[in-house]
C-alpha positions in Angstrom: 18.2 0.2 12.1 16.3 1.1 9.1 13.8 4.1 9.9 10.9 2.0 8.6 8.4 3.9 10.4 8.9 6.8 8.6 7.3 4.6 5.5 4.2 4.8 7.8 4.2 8.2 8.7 5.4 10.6 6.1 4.6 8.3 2.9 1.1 7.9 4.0 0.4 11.4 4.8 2.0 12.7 1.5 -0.6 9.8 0.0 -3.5 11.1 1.8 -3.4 14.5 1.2 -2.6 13.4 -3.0 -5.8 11.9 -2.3 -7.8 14.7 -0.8 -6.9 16.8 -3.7 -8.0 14.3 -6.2 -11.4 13.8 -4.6 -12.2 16.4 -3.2 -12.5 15.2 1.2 -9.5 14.1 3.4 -8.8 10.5 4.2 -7.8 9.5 7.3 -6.2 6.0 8.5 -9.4 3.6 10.1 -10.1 0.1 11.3 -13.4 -0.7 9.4 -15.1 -4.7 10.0 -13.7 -7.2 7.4 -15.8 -10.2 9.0 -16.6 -12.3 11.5 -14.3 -13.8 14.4 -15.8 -17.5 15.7 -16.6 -15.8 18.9 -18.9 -13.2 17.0 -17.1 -9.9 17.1 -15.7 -8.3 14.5 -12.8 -9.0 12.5 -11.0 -5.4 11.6 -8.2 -4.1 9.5 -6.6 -1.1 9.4 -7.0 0.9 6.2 -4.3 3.2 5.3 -7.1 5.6 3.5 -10.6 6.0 4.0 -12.2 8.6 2.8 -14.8 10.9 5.1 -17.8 9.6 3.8 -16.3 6.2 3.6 -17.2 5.3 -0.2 -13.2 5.3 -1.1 -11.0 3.0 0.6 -7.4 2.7 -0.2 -4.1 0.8 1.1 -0.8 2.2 0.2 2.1 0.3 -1.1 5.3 2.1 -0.9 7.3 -0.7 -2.0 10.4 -0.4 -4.8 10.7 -2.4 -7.8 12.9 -5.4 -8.4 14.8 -7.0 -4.9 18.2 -5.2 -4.4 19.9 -8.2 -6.3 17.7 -7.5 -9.0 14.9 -10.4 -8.7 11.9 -10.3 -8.6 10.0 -9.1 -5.9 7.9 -11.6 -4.7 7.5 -11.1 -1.0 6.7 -7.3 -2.0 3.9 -8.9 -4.4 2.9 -11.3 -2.2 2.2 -8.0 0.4 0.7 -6.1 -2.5 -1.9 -9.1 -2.5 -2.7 -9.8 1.0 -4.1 -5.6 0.8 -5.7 -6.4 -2.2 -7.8 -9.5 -0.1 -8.3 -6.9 2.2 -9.7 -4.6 -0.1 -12.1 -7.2 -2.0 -14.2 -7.6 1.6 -14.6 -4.2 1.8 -18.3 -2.7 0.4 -17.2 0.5 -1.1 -17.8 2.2 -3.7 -13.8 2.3 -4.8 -11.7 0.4 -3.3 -7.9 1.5 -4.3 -4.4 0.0 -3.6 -2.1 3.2 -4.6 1.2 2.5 -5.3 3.9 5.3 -5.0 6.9 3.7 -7.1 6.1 3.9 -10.7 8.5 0.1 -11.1 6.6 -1.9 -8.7 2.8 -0.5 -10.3 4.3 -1.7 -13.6 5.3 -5.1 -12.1 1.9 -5.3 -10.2 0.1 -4.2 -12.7 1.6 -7.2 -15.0 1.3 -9.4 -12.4 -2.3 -8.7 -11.4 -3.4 -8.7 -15.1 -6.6 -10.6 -15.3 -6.6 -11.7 -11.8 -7.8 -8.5 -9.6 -11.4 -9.1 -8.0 -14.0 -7.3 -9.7 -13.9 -3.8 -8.6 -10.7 -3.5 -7.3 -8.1 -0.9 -8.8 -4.4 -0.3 -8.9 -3.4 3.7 -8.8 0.0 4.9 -9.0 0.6 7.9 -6.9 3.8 9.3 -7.1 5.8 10.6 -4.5 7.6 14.3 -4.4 10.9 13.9 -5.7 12.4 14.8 -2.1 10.0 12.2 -0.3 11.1 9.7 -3.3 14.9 10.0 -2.5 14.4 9.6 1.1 12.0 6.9 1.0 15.0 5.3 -1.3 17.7 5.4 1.9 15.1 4.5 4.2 14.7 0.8 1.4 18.3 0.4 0.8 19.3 0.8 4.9 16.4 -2.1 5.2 17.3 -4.2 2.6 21.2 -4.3 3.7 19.8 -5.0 7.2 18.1 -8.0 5.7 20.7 -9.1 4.3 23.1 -8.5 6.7 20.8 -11.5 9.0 20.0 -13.4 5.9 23.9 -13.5 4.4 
């Protein structure tokens, strides 16, 4: 089985700490209120990056470019979107989806063109060319699992 957790782990922390040198605090991972449920407490979501004095926050996308059949990546997309919903109820002063493959920002960025919610911003962040390759075997062991089930 694919080692998708490392996706999580490593990716994020390599993202974080890109971040901390760019603006100058660290970022950690926290829940922070996105609304309301209907029996009054909070709704949450977890944030993949918030900065310390919580004026930045940021999900991460470590997703590749086109499917490995070569289509177009619309479940990926479609993921990229639900953060960016995520992100537009959030009351921050930036409020960031970084992407770490330099494909799927160009695809997003096409996609998204004219259609982000005002204030929202796409960042590419790329990944150390060790983390990149390994992140790539952690994809492709995924995406033959899937379509080992699917085929």
């Amino acid at each position: 089985m694919a080692n998708t957790r490392f996706l999580k782990s490593e990716v994020e922390r390599c993202v974080r700490e890109q971040l901390k040198e760019k603006f100058g605090q660290p970022f950690d991972k926290r829940f922070l209120p996105v609304g309301q449920c209907a029996d009054g407490s909070p709704a949450t979501h977890e944030f993949d990056a918030v900065s310390a004095d919580g004026r930045i926050v940021v999900g991460i996308k470590s997703s590749s470019g086109k499917t490995s059949g070569g289509r177009h990546p619309s479940g990926k997309i479609a993921a990229a979107y639900k953060e960016l919903y995520f992100l537009s109820l959030m009351k921050a002063e930036r409020r960031i989806l970084a992407l770490t493959d330099q494909e799927f920002y160009r695809i997003l960025e096409s996609e998204c063109d004219g259609k982000l919610a005002p204030g929202l911003e796409l960042m590419l962040i790329p990944l150390p060319p060790e983390l990149a390759a390994q992140v790539q075997v952690v994809q492709e062991a995924a995406s033959q699992e899937m379509s080992a089930t699917t085929g």
